[in-house]
C-alpha atoms as an extended CHARMM CRD file, in Angstrom:
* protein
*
       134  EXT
         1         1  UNK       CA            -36.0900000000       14.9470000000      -11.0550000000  PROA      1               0.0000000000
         2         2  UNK       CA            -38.1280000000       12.0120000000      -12.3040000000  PROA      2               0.0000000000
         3         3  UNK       CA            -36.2130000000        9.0150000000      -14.1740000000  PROA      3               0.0000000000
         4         4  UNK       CA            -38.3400000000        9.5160000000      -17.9760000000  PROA      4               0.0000000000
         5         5  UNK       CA            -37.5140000000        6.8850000000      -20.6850000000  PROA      5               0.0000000000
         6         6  UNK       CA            -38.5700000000        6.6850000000      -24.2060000000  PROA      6               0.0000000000
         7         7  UNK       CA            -38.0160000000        2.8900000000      -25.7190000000  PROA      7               0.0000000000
         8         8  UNK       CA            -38.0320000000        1.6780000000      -29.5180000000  PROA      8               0.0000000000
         9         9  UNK       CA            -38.1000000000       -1.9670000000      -29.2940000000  PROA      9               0.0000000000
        10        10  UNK       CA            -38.4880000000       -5.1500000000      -31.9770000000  PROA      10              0.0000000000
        11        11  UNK       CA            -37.0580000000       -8.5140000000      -31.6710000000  PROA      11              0.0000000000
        12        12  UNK       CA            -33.7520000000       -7.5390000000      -32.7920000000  PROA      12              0.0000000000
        13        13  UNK       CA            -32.6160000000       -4.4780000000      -30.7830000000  PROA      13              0.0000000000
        14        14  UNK       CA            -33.9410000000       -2.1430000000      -28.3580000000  PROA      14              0.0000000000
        15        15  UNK       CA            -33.1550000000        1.4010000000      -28.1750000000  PROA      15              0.0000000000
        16        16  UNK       CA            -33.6860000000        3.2680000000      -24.8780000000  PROA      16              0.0000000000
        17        17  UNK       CA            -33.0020000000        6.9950000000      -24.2240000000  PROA      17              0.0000000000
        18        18  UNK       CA            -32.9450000000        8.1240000000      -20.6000000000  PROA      18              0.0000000000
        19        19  UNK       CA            -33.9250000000       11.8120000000      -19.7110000000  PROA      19              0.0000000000
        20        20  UNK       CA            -32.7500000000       12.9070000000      -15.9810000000  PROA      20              0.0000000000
        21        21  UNK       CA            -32.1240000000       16.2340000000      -14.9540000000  PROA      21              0.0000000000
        22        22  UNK       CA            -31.3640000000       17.3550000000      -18.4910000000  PROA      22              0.0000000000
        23        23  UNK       CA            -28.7120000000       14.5480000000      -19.2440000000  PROA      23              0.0000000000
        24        24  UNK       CA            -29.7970000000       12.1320000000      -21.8870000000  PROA      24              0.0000000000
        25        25  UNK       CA            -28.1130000000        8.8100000000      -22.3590000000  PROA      25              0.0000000000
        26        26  UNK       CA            -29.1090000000        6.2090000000      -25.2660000000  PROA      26              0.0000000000
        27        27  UNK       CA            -28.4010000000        3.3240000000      -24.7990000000  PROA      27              0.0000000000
        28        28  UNK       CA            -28.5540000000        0.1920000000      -27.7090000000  PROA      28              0.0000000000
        29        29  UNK       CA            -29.3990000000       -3.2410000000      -26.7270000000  PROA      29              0.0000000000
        30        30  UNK       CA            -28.9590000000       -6.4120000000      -29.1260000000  PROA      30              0.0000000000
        31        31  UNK       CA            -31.0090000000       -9.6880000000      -28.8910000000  PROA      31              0.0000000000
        32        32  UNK       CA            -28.7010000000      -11.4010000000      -30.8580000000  PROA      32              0.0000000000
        33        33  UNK       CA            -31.6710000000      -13.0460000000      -32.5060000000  PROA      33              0.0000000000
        34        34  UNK       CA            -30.7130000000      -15.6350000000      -34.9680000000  PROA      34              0.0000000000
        35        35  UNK       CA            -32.7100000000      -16.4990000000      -38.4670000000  PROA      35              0.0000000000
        36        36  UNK       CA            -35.4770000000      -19.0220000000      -37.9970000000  PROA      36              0.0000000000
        37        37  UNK       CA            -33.5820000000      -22.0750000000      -38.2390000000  PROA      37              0.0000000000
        38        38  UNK       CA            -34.9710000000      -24.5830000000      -40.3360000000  PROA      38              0.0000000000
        39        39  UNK       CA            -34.2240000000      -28.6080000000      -39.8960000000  PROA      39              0.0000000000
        40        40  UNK       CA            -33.7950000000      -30.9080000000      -42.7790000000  PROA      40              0.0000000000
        41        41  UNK       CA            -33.8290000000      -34.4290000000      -43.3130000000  PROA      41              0.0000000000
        42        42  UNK       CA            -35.8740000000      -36.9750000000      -41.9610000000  PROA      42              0.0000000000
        43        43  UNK       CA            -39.1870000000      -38.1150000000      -43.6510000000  PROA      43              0.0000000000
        44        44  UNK       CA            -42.2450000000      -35.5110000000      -42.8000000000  PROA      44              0.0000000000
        45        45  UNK       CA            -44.9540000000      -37.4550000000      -40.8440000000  PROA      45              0.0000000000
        46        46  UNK       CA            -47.8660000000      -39.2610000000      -43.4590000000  PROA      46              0.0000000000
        47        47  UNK       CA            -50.6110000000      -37.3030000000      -40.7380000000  PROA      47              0.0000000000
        48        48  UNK       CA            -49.7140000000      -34.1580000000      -41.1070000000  PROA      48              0.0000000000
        49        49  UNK       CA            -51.1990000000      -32.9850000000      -37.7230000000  PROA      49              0.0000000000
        50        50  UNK       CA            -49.0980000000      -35.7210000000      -35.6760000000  PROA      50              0.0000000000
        51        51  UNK       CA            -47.0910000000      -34.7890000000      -32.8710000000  PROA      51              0.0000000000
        52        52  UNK       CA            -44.0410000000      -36.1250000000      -34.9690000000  PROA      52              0.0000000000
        53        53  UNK       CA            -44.5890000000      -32.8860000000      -38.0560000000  PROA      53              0.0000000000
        54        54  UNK       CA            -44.4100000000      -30.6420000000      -35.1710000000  PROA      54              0.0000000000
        55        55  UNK       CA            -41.4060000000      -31.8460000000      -33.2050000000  PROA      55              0.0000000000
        56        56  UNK       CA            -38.8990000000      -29.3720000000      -34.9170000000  PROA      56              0.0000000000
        57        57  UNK       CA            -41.4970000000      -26.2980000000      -35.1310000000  PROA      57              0.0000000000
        58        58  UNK       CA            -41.9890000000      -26.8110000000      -31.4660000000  PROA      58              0.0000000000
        59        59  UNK       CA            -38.1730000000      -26.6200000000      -30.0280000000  PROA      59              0.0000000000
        60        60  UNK       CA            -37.9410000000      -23.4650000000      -32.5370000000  PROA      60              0.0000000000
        61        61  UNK       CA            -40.7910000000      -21.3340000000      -30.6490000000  PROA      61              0.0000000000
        62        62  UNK       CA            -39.0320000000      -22.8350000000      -27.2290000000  PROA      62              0.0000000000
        63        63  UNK       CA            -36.2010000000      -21.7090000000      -28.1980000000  PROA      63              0.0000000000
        64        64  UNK       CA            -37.4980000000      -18.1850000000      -29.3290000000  PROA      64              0.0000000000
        65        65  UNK       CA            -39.2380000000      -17.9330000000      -26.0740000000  PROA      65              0.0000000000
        66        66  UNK       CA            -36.3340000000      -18.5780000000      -24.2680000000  PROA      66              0.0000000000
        67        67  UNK       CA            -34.3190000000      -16.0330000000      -26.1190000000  PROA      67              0.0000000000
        68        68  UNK       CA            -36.8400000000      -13.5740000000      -26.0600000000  PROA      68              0.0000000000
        69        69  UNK       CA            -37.5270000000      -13.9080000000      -22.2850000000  PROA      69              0.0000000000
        70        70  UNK       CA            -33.5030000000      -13.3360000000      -21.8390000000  PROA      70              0.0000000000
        71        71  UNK       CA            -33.3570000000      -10.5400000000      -24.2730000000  PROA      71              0.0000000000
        72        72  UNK       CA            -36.5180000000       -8.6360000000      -22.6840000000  PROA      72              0.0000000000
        73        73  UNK       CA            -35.0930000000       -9.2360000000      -19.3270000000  PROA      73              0.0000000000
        74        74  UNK       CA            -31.7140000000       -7.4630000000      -20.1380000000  PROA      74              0.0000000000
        75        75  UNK       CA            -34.7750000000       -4.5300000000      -21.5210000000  PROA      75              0.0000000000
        76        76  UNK       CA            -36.2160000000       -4.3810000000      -18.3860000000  PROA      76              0.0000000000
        77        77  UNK       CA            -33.0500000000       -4.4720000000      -16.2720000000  PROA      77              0.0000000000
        78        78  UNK       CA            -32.2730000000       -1.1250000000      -17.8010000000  PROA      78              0.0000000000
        79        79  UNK       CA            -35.3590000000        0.4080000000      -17.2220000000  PROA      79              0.0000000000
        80        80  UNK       CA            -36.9670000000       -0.7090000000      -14.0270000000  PROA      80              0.0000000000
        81        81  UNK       CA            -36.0740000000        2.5460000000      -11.6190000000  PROA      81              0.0000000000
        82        82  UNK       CA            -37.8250000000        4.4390000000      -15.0630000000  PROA      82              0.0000000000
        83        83  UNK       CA            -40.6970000000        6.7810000000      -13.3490000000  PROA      83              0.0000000000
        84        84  UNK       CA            -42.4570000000        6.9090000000      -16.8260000000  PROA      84              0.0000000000
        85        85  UNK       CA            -41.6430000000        4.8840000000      -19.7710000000  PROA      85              0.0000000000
        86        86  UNK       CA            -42.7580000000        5.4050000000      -23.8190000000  PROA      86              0.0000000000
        87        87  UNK       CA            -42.8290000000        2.3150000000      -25.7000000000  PROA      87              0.0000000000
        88        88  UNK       CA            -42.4210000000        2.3120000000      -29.3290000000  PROA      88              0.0000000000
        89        89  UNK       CA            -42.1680000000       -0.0530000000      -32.0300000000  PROA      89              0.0000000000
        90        90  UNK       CA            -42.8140000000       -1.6800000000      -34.9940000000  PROA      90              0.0000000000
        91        91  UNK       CA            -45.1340000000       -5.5880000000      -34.8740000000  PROA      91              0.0000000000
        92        92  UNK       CA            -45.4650000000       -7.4280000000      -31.5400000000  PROA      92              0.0000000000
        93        93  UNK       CA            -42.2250000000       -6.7710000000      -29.9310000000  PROA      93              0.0000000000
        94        94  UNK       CA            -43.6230000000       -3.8660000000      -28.0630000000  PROA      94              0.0000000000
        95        95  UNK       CA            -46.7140000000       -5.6490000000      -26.8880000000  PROA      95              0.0000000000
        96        96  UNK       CA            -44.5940000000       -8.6620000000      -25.7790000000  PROA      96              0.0000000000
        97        97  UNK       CA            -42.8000000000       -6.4600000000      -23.6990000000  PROA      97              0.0000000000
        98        98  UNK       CA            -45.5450000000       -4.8520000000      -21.8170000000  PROA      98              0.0000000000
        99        99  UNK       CA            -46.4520000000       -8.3010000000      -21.0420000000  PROA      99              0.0000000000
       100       100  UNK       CA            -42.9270000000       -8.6560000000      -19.1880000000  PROA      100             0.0000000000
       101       101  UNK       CA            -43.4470000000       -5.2910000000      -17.7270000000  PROA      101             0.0000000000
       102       102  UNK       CA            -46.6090000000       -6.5640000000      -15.9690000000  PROA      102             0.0000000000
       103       103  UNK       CA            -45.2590000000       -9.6710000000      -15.2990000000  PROA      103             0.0000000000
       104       104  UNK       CA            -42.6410000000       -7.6890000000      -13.3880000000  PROA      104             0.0000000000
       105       105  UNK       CA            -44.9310000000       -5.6290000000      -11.7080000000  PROA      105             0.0000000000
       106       106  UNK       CA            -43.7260000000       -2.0160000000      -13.2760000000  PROA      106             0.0000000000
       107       107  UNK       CA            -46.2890000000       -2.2030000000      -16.1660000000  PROA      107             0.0000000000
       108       108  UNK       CA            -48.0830000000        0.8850000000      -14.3380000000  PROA      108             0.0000000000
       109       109  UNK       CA            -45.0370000000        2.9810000000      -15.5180000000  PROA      109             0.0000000000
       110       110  UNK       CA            -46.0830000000        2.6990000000      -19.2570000000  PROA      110             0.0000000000
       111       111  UNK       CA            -47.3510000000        6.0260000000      -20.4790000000  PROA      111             0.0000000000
       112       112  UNK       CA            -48.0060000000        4.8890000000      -23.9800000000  PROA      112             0.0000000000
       113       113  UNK       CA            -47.3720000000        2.3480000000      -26.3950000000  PROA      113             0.0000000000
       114       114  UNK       CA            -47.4010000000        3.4390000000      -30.0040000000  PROA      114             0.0000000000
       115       115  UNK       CA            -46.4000000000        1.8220000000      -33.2350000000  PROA      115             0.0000000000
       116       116  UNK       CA            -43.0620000000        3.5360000000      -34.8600000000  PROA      116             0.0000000000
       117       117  UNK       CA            -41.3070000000        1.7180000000      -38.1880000000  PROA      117             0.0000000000
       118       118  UNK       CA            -37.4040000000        2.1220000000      -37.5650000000  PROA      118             0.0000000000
       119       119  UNK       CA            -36.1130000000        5.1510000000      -36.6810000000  PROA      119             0.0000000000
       120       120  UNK       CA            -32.6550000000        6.8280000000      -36.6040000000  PROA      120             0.0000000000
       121       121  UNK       CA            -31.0170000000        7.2560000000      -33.4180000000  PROA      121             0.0000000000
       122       122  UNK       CA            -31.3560000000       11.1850000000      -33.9160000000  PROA      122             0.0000000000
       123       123  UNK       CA            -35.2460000000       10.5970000000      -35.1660000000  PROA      123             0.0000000000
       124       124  UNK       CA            -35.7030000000        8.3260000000      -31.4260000000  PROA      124             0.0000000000
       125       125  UNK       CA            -34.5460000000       11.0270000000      -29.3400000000  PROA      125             0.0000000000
       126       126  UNK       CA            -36.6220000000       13.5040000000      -31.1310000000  PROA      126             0.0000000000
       127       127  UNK       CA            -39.7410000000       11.9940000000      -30.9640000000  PROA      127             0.0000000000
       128       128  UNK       CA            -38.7290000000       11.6330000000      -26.8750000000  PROA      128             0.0000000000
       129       129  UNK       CA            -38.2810000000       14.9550000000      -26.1390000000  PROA      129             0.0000000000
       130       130  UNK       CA            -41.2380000000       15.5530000000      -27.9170000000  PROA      130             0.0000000000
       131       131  UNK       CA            -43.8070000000       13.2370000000      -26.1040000000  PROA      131             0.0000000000
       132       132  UNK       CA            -41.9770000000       14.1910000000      -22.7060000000  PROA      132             0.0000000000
       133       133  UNK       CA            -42.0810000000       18.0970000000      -23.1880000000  PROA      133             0.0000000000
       134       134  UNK       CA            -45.8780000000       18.0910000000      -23.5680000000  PROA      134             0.0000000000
């Protein structure tokens, strides 16, 4: 039988619930995603378009990239053998990680993305079987 997995995924954690041959396993990934940071100190730029005002934004969203391309990969190392793969979600996260999934040339394996606010474990799995049973 086919490898089916359902994903719930935002920039904090990522739930993923495996279906083969009627065994389920959920699995729970953290990003470990820290607080935007903010810097203080030092005197704000007089222009406030110079490159100096956005010195400090920038390494944040480099940072955040970075994290977010290790967290996704960890995502993706879970469910690359996945024959089909439900994506849910709430804001960009899930978008984001279709991106990856292209990028990594198994974005063909997405069945359907679809926007979800959080859900309880129990609620995930339900909405799963669902989708996969029809």
């Amino acid at each position: 039988m086919e490898k089916l997995i359902g994903l719930w995924i935002d920039r904090k954690k990522a739930l993923i619930l495996i279906i083969e041959e009627k065994k389920e396993q959920l699995k729970q990934i953290q990003s470990n995603l820290e607080k935007n940071t903010r810097f203080r100190g030092g005197a704000r730029a007089k222009q406030p378009y110079s490159a100096q005002f956005f010195t400090a934004e920038d390494q944040i969203d480099r940072r955040l990239g970075e994290h977010l391309k290790k967290y996704y990969g960890e995502v993706v190392a879970n469910i690359r053998d996945a024959a089909s793969i439900l994506i849910m979600g709430p804001g960009e996260a899930k978008f984001e990680f279709e991106k990856r999934l292209i990028h990594e040339r198994i974005g063909q394996k997405v069945a359907v993305i679809e926007a979800a606010d959080k859900l309880t474990e129990r609620q995930f799995a339900a909405k799963v079987r669902k989708y996969f049973k029809e």
